[in-house]
C-alpha positions as protocol buffer text, in pm:
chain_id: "A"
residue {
  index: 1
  type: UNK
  ca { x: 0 y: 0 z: 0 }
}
residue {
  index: 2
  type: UNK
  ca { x: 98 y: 367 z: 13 }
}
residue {
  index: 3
  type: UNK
  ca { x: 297 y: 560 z: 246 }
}
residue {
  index: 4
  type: UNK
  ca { x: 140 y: 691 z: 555 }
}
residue {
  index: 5
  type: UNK
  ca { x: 360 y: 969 z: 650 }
}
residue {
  index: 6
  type: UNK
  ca { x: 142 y: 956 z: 966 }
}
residue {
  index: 7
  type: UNK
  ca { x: 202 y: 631 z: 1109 }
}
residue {
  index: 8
  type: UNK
  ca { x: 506 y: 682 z: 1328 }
}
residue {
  index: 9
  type: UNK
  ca { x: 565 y: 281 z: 1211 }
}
residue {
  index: 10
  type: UNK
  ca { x: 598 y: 430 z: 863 }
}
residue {
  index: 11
  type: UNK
  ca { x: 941 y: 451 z: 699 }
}
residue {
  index: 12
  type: UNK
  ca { x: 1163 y: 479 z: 363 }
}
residue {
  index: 13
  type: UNK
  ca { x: 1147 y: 106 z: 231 }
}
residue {
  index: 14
  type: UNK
  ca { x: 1276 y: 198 z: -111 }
}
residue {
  index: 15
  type: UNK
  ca { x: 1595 y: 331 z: 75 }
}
residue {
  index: 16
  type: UNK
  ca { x: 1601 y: 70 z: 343 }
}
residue {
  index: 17
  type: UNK
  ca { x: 1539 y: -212 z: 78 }
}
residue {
  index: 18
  type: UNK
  ca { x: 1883 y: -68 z: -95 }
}
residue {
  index: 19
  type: UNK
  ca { x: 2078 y: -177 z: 250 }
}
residue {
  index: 20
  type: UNK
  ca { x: 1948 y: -531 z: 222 }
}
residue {
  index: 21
  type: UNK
  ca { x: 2111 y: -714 z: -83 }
}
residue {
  index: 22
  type: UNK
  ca { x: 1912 y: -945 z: -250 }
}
residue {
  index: 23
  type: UNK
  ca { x: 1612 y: -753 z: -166 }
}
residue {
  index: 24
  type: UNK
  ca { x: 1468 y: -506 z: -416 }
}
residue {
  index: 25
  type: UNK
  ca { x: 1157 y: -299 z: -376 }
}
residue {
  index: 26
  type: UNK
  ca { x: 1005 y: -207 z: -679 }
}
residue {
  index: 27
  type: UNK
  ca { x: 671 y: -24 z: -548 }
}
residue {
  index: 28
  type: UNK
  ca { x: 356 y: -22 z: -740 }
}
residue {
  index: 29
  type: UNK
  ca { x: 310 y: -247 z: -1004 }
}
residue {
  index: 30
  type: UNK
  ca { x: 57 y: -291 z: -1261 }
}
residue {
  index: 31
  type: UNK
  ca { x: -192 y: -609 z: -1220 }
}
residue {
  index: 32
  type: UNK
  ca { x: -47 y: -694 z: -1648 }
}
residue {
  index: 33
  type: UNK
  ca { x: 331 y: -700 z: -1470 }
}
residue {
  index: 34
  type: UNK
  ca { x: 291 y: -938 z: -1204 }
}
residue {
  index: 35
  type: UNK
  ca { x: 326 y: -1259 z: -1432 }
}
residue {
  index: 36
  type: UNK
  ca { x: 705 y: -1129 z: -1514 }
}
residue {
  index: 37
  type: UNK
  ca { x: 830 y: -955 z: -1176 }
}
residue {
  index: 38
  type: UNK
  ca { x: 713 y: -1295 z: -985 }
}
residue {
  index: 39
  type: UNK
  ca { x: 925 y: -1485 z: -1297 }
}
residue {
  index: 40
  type: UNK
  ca { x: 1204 y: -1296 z: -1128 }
}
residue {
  index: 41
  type: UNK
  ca { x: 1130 y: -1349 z: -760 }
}
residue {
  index: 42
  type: UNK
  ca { x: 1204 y: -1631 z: -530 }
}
residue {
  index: 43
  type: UNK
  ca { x: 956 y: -1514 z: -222 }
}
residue {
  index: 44
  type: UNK
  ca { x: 683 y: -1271 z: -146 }
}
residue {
  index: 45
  type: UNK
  ca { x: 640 y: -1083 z: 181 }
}
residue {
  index: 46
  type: UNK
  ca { x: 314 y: -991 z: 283 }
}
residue {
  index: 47
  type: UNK
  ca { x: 455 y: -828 z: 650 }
}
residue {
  index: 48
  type: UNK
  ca { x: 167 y: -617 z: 791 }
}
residue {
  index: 49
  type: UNK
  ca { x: -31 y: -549 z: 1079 }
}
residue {
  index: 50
  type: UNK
  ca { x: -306 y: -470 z: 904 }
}
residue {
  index: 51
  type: UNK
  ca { x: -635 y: -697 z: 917 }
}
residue {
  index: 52
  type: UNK
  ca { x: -591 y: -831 z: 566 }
}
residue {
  index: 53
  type: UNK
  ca { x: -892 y: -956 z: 345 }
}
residue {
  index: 54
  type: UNK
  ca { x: -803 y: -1257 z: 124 }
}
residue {
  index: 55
  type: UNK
  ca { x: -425 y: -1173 z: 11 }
}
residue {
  index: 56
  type: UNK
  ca { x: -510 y: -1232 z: -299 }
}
residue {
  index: 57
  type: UNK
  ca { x: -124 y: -1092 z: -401 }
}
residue {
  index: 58
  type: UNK
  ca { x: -37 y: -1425 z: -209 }
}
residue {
  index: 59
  type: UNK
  ca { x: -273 y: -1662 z: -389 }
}
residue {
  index: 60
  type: UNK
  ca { x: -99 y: -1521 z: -725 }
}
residue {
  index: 61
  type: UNK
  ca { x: 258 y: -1583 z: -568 }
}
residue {
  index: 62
  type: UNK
  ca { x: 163 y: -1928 z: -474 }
}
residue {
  index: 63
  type: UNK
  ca { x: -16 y: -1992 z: -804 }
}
residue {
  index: 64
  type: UNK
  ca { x: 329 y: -1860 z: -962 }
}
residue {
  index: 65
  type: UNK
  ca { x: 542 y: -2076 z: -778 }
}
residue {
  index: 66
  type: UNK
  ca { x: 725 y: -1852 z: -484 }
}
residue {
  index: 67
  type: UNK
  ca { x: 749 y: -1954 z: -165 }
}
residue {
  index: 68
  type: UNK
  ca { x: 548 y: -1711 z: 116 }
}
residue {
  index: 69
  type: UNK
  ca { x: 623 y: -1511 z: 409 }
}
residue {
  index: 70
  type: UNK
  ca { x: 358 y: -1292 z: 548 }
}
residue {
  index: 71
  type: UNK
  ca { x: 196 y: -1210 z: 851 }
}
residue {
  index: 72
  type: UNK
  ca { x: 0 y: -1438 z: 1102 }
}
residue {
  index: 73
  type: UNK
  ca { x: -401 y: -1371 z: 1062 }
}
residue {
  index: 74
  type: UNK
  ca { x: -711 y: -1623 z: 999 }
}
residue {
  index: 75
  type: UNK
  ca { x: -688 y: -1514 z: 606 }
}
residue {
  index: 76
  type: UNK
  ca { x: -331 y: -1507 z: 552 }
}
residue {
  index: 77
  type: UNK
  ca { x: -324 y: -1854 z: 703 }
}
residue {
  index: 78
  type: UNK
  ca { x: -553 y: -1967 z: 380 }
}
residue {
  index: 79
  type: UNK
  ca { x: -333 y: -1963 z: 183 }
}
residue {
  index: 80
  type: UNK
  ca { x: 17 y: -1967 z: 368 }
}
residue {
  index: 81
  type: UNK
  ca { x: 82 y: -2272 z: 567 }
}
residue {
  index: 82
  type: UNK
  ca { x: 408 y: -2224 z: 830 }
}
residue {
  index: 83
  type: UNK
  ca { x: 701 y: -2486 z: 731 }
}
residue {
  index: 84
  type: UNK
  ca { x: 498 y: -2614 z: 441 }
}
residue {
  index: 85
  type: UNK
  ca { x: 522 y: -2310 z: 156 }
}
residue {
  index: 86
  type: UNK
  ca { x: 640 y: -2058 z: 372 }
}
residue {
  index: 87
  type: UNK
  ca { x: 719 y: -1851 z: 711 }
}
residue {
  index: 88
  type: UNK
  ca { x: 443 y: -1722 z: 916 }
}
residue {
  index: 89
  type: UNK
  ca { x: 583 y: -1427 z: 1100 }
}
residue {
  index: 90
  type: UNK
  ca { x: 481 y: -1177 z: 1359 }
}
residue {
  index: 91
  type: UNK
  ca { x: 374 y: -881 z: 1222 }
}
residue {
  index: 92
  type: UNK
  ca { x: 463 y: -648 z: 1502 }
}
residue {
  index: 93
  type: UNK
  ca { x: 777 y: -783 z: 1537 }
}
residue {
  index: 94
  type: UNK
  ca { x: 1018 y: -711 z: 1255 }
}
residue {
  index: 95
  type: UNK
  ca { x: 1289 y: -980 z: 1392 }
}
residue {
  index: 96
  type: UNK
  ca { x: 1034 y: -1231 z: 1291 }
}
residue {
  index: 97
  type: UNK
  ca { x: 1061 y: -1080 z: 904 }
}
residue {
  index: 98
  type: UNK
  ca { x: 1449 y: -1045 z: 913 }
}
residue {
  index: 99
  type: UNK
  ca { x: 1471 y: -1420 z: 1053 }
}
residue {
  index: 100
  type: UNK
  ca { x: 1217 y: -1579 z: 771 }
}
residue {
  index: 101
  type: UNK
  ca { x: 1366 y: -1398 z: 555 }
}
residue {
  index: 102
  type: UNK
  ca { x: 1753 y: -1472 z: 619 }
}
residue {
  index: 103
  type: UNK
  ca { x: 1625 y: -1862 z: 617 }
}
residue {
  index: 104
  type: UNK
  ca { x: 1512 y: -1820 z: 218 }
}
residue {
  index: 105
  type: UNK
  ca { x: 1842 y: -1668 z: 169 }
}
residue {
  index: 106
  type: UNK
  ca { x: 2012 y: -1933 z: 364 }
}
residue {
  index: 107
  type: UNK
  ca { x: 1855 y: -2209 z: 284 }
}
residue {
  index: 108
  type: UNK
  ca { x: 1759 y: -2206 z: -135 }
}
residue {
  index: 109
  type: UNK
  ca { x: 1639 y: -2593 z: -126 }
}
residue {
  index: 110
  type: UNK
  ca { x: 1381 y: -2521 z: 168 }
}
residue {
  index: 111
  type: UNK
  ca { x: 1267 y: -2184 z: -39 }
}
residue {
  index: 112
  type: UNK
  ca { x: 1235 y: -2392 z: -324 }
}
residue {
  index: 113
  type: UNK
  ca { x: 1025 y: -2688 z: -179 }
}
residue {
  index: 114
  type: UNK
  ca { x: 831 y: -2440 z: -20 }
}
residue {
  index: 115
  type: UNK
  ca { x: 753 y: -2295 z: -346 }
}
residue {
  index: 116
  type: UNK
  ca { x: 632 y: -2619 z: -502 }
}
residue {
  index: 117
  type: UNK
  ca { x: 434 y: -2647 z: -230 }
}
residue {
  index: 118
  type: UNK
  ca { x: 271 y: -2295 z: -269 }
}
residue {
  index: 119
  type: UNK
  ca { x: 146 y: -2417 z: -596 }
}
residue {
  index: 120
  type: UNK
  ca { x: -29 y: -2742 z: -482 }
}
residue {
  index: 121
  type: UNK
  ca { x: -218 y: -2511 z: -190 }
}
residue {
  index: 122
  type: UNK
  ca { x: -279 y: -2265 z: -479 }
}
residue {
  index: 123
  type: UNK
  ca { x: -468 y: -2499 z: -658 }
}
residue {
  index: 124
  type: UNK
  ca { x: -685 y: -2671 z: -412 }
}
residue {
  index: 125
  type: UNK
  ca { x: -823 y: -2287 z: -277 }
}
residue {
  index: 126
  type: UNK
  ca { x: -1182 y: -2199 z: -382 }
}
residue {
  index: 127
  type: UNK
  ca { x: -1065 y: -1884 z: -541 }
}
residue {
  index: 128
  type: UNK
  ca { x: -1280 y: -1828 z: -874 }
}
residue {
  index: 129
  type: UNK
  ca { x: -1645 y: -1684 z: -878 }
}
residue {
  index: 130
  type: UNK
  ca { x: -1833 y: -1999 z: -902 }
}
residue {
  index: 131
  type: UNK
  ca { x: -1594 y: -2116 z: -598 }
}
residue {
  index: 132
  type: UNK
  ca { x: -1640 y: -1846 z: -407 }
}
residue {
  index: 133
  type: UNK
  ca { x: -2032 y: -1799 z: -461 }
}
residue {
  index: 134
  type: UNK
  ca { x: -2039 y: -2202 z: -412 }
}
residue {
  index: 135
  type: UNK
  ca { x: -1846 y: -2175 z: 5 }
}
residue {
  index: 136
  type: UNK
  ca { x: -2058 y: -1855 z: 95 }
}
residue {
  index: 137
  type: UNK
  ca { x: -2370 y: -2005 z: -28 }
}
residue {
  index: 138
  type: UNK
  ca { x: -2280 y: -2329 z: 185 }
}
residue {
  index: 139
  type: UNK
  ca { x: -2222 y: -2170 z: 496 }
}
residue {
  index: 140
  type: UNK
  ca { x: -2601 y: -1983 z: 436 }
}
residue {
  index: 141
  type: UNK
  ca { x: -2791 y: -2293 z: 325 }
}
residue {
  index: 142
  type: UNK
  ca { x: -2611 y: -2458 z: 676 }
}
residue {
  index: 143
  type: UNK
  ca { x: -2795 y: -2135 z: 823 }
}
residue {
  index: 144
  type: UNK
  ca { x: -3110 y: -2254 z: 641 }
}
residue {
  index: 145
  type: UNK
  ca { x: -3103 y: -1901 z: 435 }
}
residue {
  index: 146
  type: UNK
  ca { x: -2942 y: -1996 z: 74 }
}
residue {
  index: 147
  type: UNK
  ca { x: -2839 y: -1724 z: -167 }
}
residue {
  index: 148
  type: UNK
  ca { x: -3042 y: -1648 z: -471 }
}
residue {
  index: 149
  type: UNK
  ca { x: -2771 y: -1606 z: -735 }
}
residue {
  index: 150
  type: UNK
  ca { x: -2661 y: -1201 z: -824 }
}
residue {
  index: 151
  type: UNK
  ca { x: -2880 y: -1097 z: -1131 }
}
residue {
  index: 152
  type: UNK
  ca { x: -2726 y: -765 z: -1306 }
}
């Protein structure tokens, strides 16, 4: 997201990412560029402590092949499963992040069985329309109130 000059959390990442070596931050990117920056990336980082929705930048990282490290809430742990395709990490603790993330440095044949992994999870999540429509409309009719289909 954007910088919050506000948030005394906030800080330079471009300029901090410079310090790190093998990590680059490239800011926004347009949804038609994904496919080839995540050809040239090993991980993705999701590190917030915001209440995410469904991470969907995750689900296309896993569906790409990377390996995952992102923050621990109920819908980041969807699609990111800790020491199966990735690190779960503490969000308000940035030691978490710099640990996780010196292991997929360290260690290139866990990052990459982690990423193989990311795709099989990738591929077994309800994430299309008809998928989607299909669990909500599950969890209603359990309710005994079932959803009449969206008519435009």
């Amino acid at each position: 997201g954007s910088i919050d000059p506000t948030n005394p959390d906030c800080f330079d990442i471009e300029a901090e990412s410079q310090n790190l070596g093998r990590v680059k931050y490239v800011g926004a990117t347009a949804a038609n560029a994904m496919p080839k920056l995540f050809a040239r990336c090993e991980v993705v980082c999701l590190p917030t402590q915001l209440q995410e929705g469904f991470p969907r930048v995750l689900i296309e990282a896993a569906a790409n092949g990377l390996a995952l490290i992102a923050s621990d809430q109920p819908s980041i742990r969807q699609i990111l499963k800790h020491g199966k395709n990735g690190w779960v990490i503490d969000g308000f603790d940035f030691k978490s992040l710099q640990r996780a993330m010196q292991e997929a440095i360290n260690d290139s044949a866990l990052t990459s069985q982690y990423a193989e992994q990311s795709t099989k999870i990738a591929r077994m999540l309800p994430v299309g329309e008809d998928q989607v429509f299909n669990v909500f409309n599950s969890v209603y009719e359990s309710l005994h109130q079932p959803l009449e289909p969206f008519k435009a």
